[in-house]
N, C-alpha and C positions, 0 to 999 in steps of 0.2 A: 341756210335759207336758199330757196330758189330761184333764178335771175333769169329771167326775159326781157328780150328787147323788142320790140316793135319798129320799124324802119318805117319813116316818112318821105314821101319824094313829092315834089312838085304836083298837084291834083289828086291826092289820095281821097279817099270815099273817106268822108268825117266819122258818118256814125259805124261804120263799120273799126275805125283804130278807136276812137275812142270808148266806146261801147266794151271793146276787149281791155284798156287800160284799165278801165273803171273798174268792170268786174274784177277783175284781178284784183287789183287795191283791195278792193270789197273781201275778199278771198283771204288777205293779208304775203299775195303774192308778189317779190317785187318786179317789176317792170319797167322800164325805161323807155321813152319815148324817144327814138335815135335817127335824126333829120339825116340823110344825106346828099342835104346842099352845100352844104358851107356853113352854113348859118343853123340858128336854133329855130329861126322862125321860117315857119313850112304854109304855106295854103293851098287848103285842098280843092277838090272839085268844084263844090257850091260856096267859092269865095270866102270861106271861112278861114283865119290865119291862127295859128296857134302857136303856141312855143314851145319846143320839144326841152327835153333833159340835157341833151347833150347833142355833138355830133357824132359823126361814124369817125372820125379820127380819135374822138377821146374815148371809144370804144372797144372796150377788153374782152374780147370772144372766148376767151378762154374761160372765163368766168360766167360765161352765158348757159344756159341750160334748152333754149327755146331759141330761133328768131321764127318770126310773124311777121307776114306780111298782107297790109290791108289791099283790097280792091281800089277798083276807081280808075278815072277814065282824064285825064293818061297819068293819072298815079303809076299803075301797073307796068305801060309803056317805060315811064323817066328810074322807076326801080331797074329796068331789067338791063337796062342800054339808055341811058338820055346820053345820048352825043358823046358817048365814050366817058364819060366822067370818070373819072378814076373813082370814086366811091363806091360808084355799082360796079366795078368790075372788083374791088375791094370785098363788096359785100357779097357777089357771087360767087366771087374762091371760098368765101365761108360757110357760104347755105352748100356748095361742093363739100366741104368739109365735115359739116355735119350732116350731112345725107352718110357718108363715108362711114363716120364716127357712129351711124345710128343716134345720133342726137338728135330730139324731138324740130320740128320744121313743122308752121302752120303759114297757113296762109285762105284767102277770102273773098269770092267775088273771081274776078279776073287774074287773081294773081296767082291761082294755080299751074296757069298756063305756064308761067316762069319755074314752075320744078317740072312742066313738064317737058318744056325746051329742050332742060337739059339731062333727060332723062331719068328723073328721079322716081316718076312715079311708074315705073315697067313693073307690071304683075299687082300693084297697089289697086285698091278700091279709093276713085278720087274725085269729086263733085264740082263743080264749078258756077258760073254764074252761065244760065243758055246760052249757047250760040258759039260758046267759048271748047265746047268738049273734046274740037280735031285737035287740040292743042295741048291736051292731054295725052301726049306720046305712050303708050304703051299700059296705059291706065286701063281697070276695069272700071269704065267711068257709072255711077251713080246718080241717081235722082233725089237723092236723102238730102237732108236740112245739111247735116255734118258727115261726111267720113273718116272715120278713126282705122286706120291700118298701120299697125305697129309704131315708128315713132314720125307717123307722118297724118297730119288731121288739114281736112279741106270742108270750105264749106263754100256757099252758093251765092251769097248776095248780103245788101243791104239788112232784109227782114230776117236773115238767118244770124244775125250778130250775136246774138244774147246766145243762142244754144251752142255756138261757134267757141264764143268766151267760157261757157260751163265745160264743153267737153275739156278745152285746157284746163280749168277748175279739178275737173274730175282726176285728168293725166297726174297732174303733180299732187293732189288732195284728197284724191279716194270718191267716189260714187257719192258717199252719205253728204259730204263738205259740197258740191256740187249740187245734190237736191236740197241743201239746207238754206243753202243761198238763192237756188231757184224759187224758193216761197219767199224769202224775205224779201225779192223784188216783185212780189205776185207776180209772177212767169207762171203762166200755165200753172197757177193753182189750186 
C-alpha cells in the first residue's frame, strides 16, 4: 500500500490539508497527518486545532511515497523556515531528497513557492495561489486548477482542494478510481 504524509505547521489553510486527507482515506490511500511542531496538535489559519497522526520525529521517510504540503498564511512561511526549527530543516532535506529520488512531491496554495525556493521546479509546469508566481523559480508557471509534471503536482488555493486531492487520487490510483470518487462526492457531476 501506498503512504503519504501531509506536513502541518503552525497556520496551515484547514480546508486545503484536510480536504486532501479526506479524499485519500476516501481513495483507501494511506496518509498521515505529520505536525512539525512538537506536538500533535497543530492550528491552522482560521483558529481551527486539530490533532495530527504523529510528529516529523516519529516519521519514516523511507516508507513515504508522497510528502504534501498545504497552503496557508503563515502555514507555508513556519513549513519552510519558522525560526530555524530543526524539523523544517529536517523536512526540507527530505522534500531535497525526493525531488532527487523523483519521488512524487505535492504541494497547494502558497506552498509551491517552497519547491520553488529551492529549485525544484526549473523547466516544470507549476500553479500556485496569485501573486505567489516570482516564487516559482524556473517554473513554467500555470493558470490551471492542478499541474501535474511528472512526479511533481501543484495546485492554486483553497477552491482548488478537491481537484488537487483527485489528481493525487489519479497518480497513485489510475484515472478511472479518480473519476469514480469524483461522482461519489458529486464534484462536478
Amino acid at each position: 500500500m501506498k503512504q503519504i504524509a501531509i506536513f502541518l505547521a503552525e497556520g496551515f489553510e484547514e480546508i486545503e490539508g484536510l480536504t486532501v486527507v479526506d479524499i485519500l482515506r476516501r481513495a483507501g490511500i494511506a496518509i498521515d497527518m505529520v505536525s512539525i511542531t512538537g506536538s500533535v496538535k497543530v492550528t491552522g489559519s482560521h483558529g481551527i486545532e486539530i490533532t495530527a497522526d504523529k510528529t516529523i520525529s516519529a516519521t519514516d521517510f523511507t516508507k513515504l511515497d508522497m510528502i504534501v504540503l498545504p497552503g496557508g498564511m503563515p502555514g507555508t512561511e513556519n513549513l519552510y523556515a519558522h525560526k530555524g526549527l530543526e524539523s523544517c530543516e529536517a523536512l526540507m532535506k527530505q522534500v531535497d531528497a525526493f525531488a532527487k529520488e523523483e519521488k512524487y512531491l505535492a504541494a497547494i496554495c502558497a506552498a509551491p513557492s517552497i519547491y520553488g525556493h529551492r529549485g525544484l521546479l526549473s523547466g516544470k509546469r507549476a500553479c500556485c495561489y496569485p501573486g505567489f508566481e516570482s516564487h516559482l523559480t524556473g517554473a513554467k508557471v500555470t493558470a490551471a486548477e492542478v499541474s501535474v509534471d511528472g512526479h511533481m503536482i501543484t495546485s492554486r488555493g483553497m477552491g482548488t482542494a478537491i481537484p488537487f486531492a483527485l489528481a493525487i487520487v489519479e497518480a497513485f490510483c489510475g484515472k478511472e478510481k479518480a473519476e469514480e470518487l469524483s461522482k461519489s462526492i458529486i464534484y462536478k457531476a
